[in-house]
N, C-alpha and C positions, 0 to 999 in steps of 0.2 A: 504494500500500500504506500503511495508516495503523496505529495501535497494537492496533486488535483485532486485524488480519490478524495481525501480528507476535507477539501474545498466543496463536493460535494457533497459529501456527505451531513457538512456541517448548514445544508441550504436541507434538505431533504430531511432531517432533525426536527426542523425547525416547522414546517409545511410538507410532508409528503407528494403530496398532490401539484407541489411547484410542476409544472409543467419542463419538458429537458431545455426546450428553445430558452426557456426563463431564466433555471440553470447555465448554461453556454452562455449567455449575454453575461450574465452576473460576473462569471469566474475567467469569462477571457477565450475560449474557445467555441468547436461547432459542437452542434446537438448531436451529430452521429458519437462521438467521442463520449460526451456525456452518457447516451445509451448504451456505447459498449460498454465505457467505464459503469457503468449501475450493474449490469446484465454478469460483467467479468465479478463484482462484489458480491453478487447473488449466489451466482454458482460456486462461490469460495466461502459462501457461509458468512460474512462479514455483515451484512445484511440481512438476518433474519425475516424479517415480516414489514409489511405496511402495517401502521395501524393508524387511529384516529382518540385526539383527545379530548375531552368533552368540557363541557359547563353544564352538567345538568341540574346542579344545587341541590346533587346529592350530598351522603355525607360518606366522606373520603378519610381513611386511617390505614394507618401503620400498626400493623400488630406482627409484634416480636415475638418469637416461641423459642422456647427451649425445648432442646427434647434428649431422652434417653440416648446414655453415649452409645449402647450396645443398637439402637435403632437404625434401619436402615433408613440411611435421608433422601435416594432417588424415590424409590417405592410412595414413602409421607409426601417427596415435592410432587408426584405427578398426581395423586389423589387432591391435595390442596387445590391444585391450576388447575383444577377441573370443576371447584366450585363458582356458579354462575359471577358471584359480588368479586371475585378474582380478577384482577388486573397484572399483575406479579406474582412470581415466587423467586424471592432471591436466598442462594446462601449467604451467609454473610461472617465473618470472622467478630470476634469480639465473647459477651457474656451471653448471648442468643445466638440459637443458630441457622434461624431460618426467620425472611421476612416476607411479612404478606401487604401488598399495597389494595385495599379494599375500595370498591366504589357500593356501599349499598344505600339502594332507598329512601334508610332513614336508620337513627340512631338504634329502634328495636328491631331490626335489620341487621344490624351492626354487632350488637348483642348478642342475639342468636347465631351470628355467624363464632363469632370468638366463642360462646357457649360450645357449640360443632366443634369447636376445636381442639377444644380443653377437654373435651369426652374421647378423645382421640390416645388411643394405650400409651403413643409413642411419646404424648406431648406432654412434659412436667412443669414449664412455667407458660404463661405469656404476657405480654406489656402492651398496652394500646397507646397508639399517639394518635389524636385527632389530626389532619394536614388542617391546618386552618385558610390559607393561599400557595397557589403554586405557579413558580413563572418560567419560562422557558426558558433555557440557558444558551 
């Protein structure tokens, strides 16, 4: 990966949807290049997924879990990213070892989702953070 992959990348971050011609104008180059360059990112894994990020006014948390050392953590992450209010599942280093970035509904949404969680064999603590705002980077 060299500066233009990264040049576009960092436009595609930001707006998915930026159209390639938009892209190319921005960073100095033509659209075919832009396309390969997207297309060679894809097929290399570097670019996982489009996605889309919302304003629904719902309510948005971080909920940190801990869980059994002897537990297997792919098995727990792939069950967790399968619940609907799921947005994330990251590992993550530190006192917790998995995080969950939640979009649900509403606060008893929210609750019952961490409820689900903590009934979960593998999971011995968890911490919620409200996102109170969130801005692009």
């Amino acid at each position: 990966m060299d500066d233009l992959d990264r040049q576009i990348l960092d436009v595609l971050r930001r707006d998915a949807r930026t159209p390639y011609t938009e892209i190319a104008d921005r960073i100095g180059t033509s659209e075919g290049t832009v396309r390969n360059r997207v297309d060679q990112l894809i097929d290399d894994g570097v670019i996982e997924r489009f996605t889309v990020s919302t304003q629904t006014g719902n309510v948005k948390a971080m909920v940190e879990i801990g869980i059994d050392v002897n537990a297997k953590t792919e098995g727990l992450t792939d069950r967790l990213a399968s619940w609907d209010e799921v947005d994330f599942v990251w590992h993550v280093s530190g006192e917790e070892d998995i995080v969950l970035v939640i979009d649900a509904a509403d606060t008893s949404s929210l609750n019952d989702l961490i409820t689900q969680a903590r009934e979960l064999q593998e999971v011995e603590s968890t911490k919620t953070r409200l996102i109170l705002d969130e801005w692009l980077g």
